[in-house]
C-alpha positions in Angstrom: 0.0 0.0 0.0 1.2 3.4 -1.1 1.5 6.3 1.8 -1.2 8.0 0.2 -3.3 5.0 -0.1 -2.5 4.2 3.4 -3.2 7.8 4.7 -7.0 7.7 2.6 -7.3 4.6 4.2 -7.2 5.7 7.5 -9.0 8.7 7.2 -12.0 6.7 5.2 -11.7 4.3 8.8 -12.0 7.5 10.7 -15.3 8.8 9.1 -16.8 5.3 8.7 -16.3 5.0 13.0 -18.9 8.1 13.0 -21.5 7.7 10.7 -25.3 7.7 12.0 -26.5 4.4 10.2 -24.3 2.7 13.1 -24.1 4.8 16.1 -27.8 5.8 15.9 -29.8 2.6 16.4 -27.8 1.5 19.5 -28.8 4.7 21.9 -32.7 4.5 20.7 -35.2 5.5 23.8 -37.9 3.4 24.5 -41.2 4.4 23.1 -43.3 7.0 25.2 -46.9 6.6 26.3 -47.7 9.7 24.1 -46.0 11.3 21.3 -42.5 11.1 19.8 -41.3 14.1 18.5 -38.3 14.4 16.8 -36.1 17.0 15.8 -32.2 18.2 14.9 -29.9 20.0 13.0 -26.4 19.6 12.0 -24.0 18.4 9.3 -24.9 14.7 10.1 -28.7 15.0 11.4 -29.8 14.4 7.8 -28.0 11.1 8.1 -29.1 10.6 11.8 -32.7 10.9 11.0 -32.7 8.2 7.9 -31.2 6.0 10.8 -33.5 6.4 13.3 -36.4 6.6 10.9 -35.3 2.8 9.7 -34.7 1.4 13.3 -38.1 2.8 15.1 -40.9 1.0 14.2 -43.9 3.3 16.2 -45.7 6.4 14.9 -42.8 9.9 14.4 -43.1 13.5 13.5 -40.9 16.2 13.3 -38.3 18.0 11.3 -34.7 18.2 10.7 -32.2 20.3 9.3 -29.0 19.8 7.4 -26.9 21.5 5.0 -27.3 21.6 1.5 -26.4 18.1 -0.3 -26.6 16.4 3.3 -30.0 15.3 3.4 -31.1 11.6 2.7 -34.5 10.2 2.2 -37.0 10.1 4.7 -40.8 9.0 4.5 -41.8 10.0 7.9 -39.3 12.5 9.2 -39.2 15.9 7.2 -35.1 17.1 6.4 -35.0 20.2 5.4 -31.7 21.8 3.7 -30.0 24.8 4.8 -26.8 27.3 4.6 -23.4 26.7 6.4 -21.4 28.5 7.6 -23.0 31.7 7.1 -27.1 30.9 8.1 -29.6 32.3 5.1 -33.5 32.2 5.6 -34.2 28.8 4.8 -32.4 27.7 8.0 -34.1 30.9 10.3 -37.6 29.3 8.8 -36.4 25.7 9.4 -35.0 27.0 13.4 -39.0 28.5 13.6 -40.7 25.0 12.8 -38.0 22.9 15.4 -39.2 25.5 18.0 -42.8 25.2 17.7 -42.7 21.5 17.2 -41.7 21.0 20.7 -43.8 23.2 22.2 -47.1 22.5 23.7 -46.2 18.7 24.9 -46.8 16.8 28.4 -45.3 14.7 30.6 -45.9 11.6 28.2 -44.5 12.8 25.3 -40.6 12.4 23.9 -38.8 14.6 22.1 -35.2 13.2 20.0 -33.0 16.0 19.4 -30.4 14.4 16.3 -27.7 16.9 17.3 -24.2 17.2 15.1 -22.0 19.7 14.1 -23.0 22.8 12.3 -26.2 22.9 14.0 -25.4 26.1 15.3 -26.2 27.9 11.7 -28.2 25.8 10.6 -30.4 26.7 13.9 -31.0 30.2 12.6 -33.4 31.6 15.1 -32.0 35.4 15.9 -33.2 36.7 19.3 -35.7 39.4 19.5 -34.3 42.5 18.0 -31.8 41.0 15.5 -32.6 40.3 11.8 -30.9 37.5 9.9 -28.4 39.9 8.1 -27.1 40.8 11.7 -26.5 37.3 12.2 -25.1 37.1 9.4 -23.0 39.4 9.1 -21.7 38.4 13.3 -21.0 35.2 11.8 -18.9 36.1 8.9 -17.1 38.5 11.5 -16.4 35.5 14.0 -15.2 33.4 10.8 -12.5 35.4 9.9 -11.5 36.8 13.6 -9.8 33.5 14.5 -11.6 33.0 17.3 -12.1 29.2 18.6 -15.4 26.9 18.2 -16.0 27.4 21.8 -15.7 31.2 21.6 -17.7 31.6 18.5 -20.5 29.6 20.1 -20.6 31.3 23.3 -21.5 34.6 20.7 -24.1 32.9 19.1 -25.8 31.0 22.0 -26.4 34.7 23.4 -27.6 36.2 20.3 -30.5 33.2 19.5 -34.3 32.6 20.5 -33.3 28.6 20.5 -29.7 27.8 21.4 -28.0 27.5 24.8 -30.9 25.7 26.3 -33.5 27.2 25.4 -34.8 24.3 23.0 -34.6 22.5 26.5 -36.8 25.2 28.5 -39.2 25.1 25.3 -39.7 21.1 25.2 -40.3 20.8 28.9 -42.0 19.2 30.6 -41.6 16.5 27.7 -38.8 13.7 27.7 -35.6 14.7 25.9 -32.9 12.7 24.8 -30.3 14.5 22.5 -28.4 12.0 20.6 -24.9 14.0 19.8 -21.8 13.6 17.5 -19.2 15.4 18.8 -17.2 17.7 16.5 -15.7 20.1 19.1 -12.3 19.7 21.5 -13.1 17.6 25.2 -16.7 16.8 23.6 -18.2 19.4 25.6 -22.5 19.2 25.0 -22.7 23.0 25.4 -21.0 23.8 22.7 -21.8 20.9 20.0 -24.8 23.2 17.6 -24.0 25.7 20.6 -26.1 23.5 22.7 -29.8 23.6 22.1 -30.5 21.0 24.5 -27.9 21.7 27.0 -27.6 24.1 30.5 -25.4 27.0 29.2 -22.8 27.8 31.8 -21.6 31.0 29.7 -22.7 34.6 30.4 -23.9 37.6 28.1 -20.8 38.9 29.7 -18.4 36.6 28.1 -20.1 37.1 24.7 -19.6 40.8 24.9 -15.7 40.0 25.6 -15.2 37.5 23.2 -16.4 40.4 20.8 -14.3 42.7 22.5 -11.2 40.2 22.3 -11.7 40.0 18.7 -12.5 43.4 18.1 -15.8 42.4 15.9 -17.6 45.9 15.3 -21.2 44.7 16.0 -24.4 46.5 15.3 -25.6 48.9 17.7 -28.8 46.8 18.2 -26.8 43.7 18.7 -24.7 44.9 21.3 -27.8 46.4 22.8 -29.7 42.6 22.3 -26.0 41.3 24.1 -26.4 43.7 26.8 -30.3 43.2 28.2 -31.2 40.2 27.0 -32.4 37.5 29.5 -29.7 34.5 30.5 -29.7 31.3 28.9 -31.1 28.5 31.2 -28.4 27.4 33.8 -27.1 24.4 35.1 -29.8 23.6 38.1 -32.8 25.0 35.9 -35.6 22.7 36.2 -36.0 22.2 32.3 -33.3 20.0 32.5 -34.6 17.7 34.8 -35.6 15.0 32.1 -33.4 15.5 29.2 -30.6 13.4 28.7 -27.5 14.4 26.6 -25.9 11.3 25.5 -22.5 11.3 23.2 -22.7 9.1 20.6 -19.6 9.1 18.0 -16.7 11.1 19.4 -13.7 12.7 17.3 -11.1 10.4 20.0 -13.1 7.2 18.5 -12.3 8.1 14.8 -9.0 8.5 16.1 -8.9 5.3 17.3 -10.3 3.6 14.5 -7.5 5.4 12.1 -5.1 4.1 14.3 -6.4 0.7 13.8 -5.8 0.7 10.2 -2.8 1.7 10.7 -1.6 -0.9 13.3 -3.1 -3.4 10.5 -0.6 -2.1 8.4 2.5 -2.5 10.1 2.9 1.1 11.0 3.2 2.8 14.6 0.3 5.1 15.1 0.8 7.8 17.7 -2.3 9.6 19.1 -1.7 13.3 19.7 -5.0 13.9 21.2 -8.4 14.9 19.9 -8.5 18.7 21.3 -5.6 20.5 19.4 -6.5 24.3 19.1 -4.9 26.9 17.6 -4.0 29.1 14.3 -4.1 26.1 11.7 -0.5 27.4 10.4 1.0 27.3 13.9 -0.5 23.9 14.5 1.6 22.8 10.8 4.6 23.9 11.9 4.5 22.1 15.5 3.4 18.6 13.3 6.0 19.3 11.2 8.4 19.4 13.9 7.4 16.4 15.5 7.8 14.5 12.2 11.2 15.9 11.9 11.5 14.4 15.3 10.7 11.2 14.7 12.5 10.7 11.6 16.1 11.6 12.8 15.8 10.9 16.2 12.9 8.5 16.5 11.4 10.4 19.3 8.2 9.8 20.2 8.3 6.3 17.8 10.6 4.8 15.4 9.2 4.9 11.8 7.9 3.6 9.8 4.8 5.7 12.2 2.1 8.0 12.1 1.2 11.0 14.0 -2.8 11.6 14.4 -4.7 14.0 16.0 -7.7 15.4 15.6 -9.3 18.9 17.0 -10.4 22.4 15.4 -8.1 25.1 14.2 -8.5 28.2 13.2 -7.8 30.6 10.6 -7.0 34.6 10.9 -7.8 35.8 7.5 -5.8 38.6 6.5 -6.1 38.8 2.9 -9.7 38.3 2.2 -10.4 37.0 -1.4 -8.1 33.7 -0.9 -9.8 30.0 -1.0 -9.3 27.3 1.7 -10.0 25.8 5.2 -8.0 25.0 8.4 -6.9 21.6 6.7 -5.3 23.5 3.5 -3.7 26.0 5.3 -2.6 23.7 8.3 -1.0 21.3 5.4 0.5 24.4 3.1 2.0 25.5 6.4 3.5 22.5 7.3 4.6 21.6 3.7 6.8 25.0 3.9 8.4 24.1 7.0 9.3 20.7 5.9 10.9 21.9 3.2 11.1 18.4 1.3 12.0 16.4 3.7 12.0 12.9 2.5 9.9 9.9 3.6 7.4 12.5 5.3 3.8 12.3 4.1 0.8 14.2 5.4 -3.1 14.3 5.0 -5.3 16.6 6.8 -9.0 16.8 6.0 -13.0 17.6 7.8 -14.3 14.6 8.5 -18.2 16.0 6.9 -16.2 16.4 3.5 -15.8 19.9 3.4 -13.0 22.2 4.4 -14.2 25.5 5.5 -16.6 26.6 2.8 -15.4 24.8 -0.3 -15.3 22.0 -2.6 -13.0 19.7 -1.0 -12.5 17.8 2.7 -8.4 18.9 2.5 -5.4 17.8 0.9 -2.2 15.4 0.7 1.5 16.4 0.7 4.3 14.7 -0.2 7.9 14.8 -0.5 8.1 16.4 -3.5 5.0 18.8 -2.7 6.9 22.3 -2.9 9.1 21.4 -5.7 5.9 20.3 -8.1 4.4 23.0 -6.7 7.8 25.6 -8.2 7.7 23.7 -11.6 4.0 24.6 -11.8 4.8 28.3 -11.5 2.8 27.6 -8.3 4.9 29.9 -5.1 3.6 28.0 -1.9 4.8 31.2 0.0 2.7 33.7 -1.9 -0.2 31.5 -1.5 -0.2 31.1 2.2 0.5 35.0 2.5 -2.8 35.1 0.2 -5.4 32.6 2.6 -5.0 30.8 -0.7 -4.0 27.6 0.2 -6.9 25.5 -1.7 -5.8 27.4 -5.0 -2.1 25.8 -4.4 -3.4 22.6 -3.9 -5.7 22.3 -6.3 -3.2 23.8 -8.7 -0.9 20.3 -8.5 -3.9 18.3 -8.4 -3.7 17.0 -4.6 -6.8 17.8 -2.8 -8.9 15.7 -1.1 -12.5 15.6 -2.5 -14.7 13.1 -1.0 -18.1 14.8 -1.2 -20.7 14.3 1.6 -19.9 12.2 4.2 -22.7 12.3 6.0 -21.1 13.0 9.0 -18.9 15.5 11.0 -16.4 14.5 13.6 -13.8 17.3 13.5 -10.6 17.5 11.6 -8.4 14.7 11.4 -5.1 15.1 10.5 -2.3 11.9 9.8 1.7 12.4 9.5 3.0 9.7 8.0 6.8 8.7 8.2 8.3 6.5 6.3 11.7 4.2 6.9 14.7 5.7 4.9 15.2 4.7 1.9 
């Protein structure tokens, strides 16, 4: 097996460890005395509702949003398509009929909430006092700011009728239990879709700092909606008291199963962890570093090896106009600091199929990446110094285009090094 058959390999083993038709069926609730009501939104709840829709043989309702090209046939459960990463109005319309579906319900009555990432703009329900082109336009802002998952969904949990709880407070007194695929660092609940189901612990005062940290020039009647608007439900509030929050594919599992393939093979796998922050072109050059470290001093394996880790990065953009996503500019970075060094092979790619907002999950490098890249007339340099990295990449023909894959479990990046030749 080539390295960049190997490297596909694993990665294919990492999205296949997440995907709905298997971890959905084994965490079905019973069946309730009255109504089952279900509803969701993320990158994967398209998927998660054709999977629950085949294993539940009882009456269902509801409705379900995912972005566009994610959605798979349903006969019972509705799954509406919607923008990501910037919300448009079809996702605001889709975040008014999850709301009202779960309203009105009793004590008999169950409501599955088929949570994933990217839920948070797909769930485009703007608090009182804040239009969609506000949101939109916040969102864009937090894009481009480099601020983490975490901080960007603190932001929007304050600035929405529905997230941070308060599909929770809206549901009760029915049963809820939100079946989740992680796609953020720890596999923290209140932030995965920024937590419609979930007790917010965050304050409108750390929104208005993360804006302030960033220095994202809102609206004057979204900092006014920031600074009076009531607090999400807390940890303690009694419209928790019967939901249940239960994690069912994790990014650390799809690590897991990469390394598996990988073991298959002959090859050392080294788990870096699952939570790895950061600028995405900081993050390259500390990979590339390790690699380096493996292959001259074979510190922290011998090869032949591979590094994985998985997590969300981040980019700053500084020259707006360029193409790419955290995987493309983690891998461009890291390609430049390498420098051709031999026997060291890299793929880095979003486990839903799409890096940041284009065509493509990410890209390989090789060897020889920089050099093809000079006989193209292709400057590596220029391109990173233009947030242009999926222009290089595509330019020498090594990006990674999967499609949908129906699923989202984070980033998931694999070092491969090689014995010397």
């Amino acid at each position: 097996m080539s390295p960049d058959e190997l490297l596909k390999a694993m990665f294919q083993a990492g999205v296949d460890a997440a995907l709905p038709s298997l971890c959905v069926p084994p965490h079905l609730p019973d069946r309730p005395a009255g109504r089952t009501v279900i509803i969701g939104a993320g990158k994967a709840s398209g998927a998660m509702a054709k999977a629950l829709e085949d294993s539940w043989s009882g009456a269902l309702d509801g409705v379900v949003v995912t972005r566009y090209g994610y959605r798979l046939p349903t006969e019972r459960l509705e799954v509406v398509e919607a923008a990501h990463p910037v919300p448009d109005a079809a996702g605001r319309e889709a975040a008014q009929r999850v709301f009202k579906a779960v309203q009105g319900l009793t004590e008999d009555d169950l409501v599955v909430a088929l949570i994933s990432g990217g839920g948070s703009a797909l769930l485009a329900a703007p608090a009182a006092g804040i239009s969609l082109e506000d949101k939109q336009a916040v969102n864009k802002a937090l894009l481009a700011s480099g601020a983490t998952i975490s901080e960007m969904n603190t932001v929007r949990k304050h600035l929405s009728a529905i997230k941070g709880g308060r599909l929770a407070q809206a549901a009760y007194p029915a049963k809820v239990v939100a079946l989740m695929i992680s796609d953020v660092p720890g596999d923290d609940a209140s932030i995965i879709a920024s937590g419609p189901t979930v007790p917010d612990p965050s304050t409108n005062a750390d929104a208005i700092a993360i804006v302030e940290k960033y220095r994202i020039d809102l609206p004057a009647n979204v900092r006014r909606v920031l600074e009076t608007i009531d607090e999400t439900p807390k940890p303690g509030d009694k419209c928790f008291d019967r939901v249940e929050n239960v994690m069912i594919a994790t990014p650390q599992a799809s690590l897991e199963a990469a390394a598996a393939v990988a073991r298959k093979a002959g090859i050392t796998p080294v788990i870096l962890g699952d939570s790895i922050e950061g600028e995405s072109r900081d993050v390259g050059l500390v990979h590339a570093g390790i690699a380096r470290q493996c292959a001259l001093r074979g510190q922290p394996a011998e090869p032949p090896c591979v590094l994985i880790s998985g997590g969300e990065t981040t980019v700053t953009i500084k020259s707006p106009g360029g193409k790419g996503g955290p995987n493309t500019d983690f891998l461009l970075s890291m390609a430049i600091a390498l420098d051709g060094a031999p026997n060291i092979y890299a793929l880095a790619g979003d486990t839903d199929g799409v890096d940041g907002s284009e065509d493509n999950a990410g890209a390989l490098i090789y060897p020889d990446t920089l050099k093809r890249g000079e006989a193209a007339g292709i400057s590596a340099k220029a391109h990173q110094a233009k947030n242009d990295p999926y222009t290089f990449f595509q330019g020498i023909g090594d990006l990674l285009e999967t499609g949908p894959t129906m699923t989202n479990v984070n980033d998931l990046r694999l070092v491969l090094i090689t014995r010397k030749d």
